[in-house]
C-alpha atoms as one frame of an Amber mdcrd trajectory, in Angstrom:
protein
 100.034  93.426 122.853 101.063  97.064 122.369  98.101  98.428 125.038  98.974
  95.058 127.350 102.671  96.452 127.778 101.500 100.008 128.050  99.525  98.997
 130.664 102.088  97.705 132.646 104.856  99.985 132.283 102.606 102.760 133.277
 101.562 100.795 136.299 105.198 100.092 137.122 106.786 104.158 136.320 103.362
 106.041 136.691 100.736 105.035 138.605 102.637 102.677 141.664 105.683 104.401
 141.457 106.183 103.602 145.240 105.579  99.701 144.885 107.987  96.659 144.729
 108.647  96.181 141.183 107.204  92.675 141.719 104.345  93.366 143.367 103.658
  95.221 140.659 104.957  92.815 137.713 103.007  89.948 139.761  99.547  91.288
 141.064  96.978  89.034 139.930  94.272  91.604 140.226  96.322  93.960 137.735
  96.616  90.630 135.196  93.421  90.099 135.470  92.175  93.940 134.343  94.693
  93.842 132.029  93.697  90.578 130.387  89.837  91.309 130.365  90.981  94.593
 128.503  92.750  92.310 125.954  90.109  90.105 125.179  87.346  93.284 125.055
  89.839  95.335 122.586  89.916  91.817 121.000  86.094  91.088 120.424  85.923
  94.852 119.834  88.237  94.161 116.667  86.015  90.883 115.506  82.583  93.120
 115.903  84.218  95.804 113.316  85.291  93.832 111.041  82.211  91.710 111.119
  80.208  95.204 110.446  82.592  96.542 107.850  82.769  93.453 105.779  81.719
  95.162 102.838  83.769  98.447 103.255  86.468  96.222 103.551  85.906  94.541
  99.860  86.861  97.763  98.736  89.482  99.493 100.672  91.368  96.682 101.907
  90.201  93.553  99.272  93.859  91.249  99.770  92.705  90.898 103.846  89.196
  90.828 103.311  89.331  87.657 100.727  91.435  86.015 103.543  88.960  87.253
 106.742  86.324  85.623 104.110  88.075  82.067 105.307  86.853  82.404 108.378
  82.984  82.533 108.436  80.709  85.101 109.656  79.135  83.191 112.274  82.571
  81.693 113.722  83.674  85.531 114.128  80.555  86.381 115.948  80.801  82.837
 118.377  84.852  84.209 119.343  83.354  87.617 119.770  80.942  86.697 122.540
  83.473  83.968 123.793  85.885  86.889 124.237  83.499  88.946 125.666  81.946
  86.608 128.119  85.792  85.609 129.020  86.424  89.299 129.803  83.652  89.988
 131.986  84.321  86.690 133.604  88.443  88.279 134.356  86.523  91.365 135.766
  84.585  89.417 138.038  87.195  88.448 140.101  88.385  91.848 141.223  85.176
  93.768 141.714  81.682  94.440 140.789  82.816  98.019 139.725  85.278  95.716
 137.123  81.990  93.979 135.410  80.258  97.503 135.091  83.399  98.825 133.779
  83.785  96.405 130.838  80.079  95.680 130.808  79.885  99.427 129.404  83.149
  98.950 127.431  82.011  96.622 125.266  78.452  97.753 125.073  79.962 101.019
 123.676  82.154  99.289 121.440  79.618  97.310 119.731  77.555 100.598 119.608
  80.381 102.200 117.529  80.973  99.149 115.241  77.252  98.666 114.230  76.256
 102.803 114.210  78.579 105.984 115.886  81.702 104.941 113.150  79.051 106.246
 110.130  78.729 109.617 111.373  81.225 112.463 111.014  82.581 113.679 114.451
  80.981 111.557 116.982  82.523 108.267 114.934  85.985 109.575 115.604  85.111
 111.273 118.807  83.568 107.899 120.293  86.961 105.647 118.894  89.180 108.001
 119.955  87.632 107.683 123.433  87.150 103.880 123.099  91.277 103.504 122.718
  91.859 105.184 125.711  89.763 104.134 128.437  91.448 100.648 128.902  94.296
 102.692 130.397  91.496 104.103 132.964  90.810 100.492 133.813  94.025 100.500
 135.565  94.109 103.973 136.731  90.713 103.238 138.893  92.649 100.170 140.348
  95.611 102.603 141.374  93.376 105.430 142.359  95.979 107.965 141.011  94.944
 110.882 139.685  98.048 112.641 139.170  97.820 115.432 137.242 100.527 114.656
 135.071  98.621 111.302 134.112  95.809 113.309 132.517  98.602 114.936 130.223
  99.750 112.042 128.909  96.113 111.189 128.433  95.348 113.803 126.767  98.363
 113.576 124.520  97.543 110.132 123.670  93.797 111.145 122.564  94.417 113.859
 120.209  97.263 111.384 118.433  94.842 108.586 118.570  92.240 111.501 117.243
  94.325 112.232 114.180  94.767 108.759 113.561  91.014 108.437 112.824  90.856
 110.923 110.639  93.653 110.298 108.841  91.810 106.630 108.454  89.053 108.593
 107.442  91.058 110.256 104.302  92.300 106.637 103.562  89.263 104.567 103.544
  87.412 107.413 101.422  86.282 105.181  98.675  84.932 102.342 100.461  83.521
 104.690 103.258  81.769 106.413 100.541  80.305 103.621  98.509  78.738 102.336
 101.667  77.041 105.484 102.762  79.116 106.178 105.613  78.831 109.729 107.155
  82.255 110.266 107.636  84.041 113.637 107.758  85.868 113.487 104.258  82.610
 112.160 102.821  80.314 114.702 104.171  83.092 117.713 103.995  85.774 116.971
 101.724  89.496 116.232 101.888  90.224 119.629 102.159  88.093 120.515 105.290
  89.412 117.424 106.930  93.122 118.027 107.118  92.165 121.413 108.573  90.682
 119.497 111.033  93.573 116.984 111.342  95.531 120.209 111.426  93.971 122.128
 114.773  94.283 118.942 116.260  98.058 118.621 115.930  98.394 121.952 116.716
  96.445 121.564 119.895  98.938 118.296 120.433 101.304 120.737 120.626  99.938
 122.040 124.652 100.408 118.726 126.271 103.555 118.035 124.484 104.758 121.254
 125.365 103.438 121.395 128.872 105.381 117.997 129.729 108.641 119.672 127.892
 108.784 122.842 129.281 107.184 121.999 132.758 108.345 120.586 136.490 107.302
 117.253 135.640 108.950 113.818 136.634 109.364 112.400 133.111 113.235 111.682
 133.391 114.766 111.100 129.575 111.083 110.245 128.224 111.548 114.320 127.773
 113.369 113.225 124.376 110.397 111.015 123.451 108.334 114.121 123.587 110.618
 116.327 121.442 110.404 113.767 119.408 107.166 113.186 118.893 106.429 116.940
 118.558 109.033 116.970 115.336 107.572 114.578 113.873 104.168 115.965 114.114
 105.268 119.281 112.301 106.858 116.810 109.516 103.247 115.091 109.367 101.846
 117.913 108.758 103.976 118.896 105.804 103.564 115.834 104.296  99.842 115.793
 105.028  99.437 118.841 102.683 100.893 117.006 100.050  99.426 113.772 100.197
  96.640 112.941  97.987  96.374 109.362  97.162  95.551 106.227  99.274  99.379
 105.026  99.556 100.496 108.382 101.173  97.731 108.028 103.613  98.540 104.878
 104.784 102.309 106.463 105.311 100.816 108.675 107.406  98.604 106.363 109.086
 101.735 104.328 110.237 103.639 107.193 110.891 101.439 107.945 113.720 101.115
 104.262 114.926 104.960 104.449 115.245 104.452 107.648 117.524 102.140 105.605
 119.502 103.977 102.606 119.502 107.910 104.226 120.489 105.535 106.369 123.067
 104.294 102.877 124.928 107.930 101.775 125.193 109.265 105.311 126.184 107.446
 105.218 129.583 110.357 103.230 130.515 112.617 106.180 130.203 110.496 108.013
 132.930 112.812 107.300 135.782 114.912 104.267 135.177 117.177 104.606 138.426
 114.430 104.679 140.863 112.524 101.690 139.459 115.988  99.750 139.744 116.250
 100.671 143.035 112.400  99.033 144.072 113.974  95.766 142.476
């Protein structure tokens, strides 16, 4: 729901931003991306938690003995339901829509089954996986402002530290199963170094969109905001050590992500009213 109403608002304040409001709000070619990326992040969901099953025993045992209601093979029918619904969506708006999500959820049953057990190209390959829905929409529009890649950018490294930080929280499970991930092949230590460049380098596109000529209207405070509370994650990062402060953390930066999909609003409220 969170990546369906990003979707939007950055179609209505970003990527149309000389459109009707409505024929925005109430293009059934936009739906239609928007929903076929719903159902592929959807199945995409299903097919990891089909393949981490056991992982899941041990990190996250309370949701796994209630996943364990709903049978293997009825998660793996909804998954290429979803799937087959999706490409079906894409279908109606282009040929280039099928390859798009034809790839999409090829690569996201590639991660789920192999990339997510090896250290860097695992996170590399999610980070990129949470992304490109947003290009789904961006193709549509054709846009390719400049300032779009920014946020883009912005929303990859966040999304980047996220996985890592999942990393340090799943280390147990991740480790009894033999995955290859970065705190298991490297240590804890090594890994929020990593986690630490990366916020750093957060720091350029949240910067750039502060301090430069760019049209984001009041969202300016979201970004101020977001790079605080970076520089508190990473002081609290230091000092975490057990599972619970992790998962803190982990939320921490899902609220970052979460107030940032709602701040797009904020870009430039006056001249969306005025396209009403």
């Amino acid at each position: 729901m969170i990546i369906v109403t990003a979707q939007y608002l950055a179609s209505v304040y970003i990527l149309a931003p000389g459109r009707l409001l409505s024929e925005v709000l109430f293009d059934p070619q936009l739906f239609l991306l928007v929903f076929a990326s719903a159902l592929a992040i959807a199945s995409g969901y299903l097919i990891n938690n089909f393949y981490d099953a056991d992982k899941d025993l041990i990190n996250r045992p309370r949701k796994t003995l209630l996943d364990n209601y709903i049978s293997q093979n009825t998660k793996l029918a909804v998954y290429f339901i979803l799937n087959f619904l999706s490409v079906i969506l894409a279908s109606a708006v282009s040929f280039r829509a099928v390859l798009f999500f034809s790839v999409y959820i090829f690569f996201l049953w590639l991660y789920s089954h192999k990339l997510k057990k090896f250290p860097f190209i695992g996170n590399i390959t999610a980070s990129v996986l949470a992304v490109i829905p947003f290009f789904a929409v961006f193709i549509y529009y054709q846009n390719l402002n400049p300032v779009i890649f920014i946020h883009a950018t912005f929303l990859f490294l966040i999304i980047s530290i996220r996985e890592l930080v999942k990393d340090l929280e799943n280390f147990r499970g991740d480790f009894a199963q033999g995955y290859q991930t970065i705190p298991v092949v490297f240590g804890n230590a090594f890994t929020k170094k990593i986690i630490t460049a990366i916020t750093l380098f957060a720091a350029v596109p949240t910067l750039t969109l502060i301090l430069g000529d760019f049209p984001i209207g009041y969202m300016l405070y979201y970004f101020i905001f977001a790079f605080l509370v970076l520089l508190i994650f990473l002081y609290f990062l230091w000092k975490s050590q057990a599972k619970i402060q992790y998962v803190l953390l982990h939320n921490l930066l899902k609220f970052i992500i979460v107030v940032g999909a709602f701040s797009i609003i904020l870009i430039d409220v006056n001249v969306v009213l005025e396209r009403i």
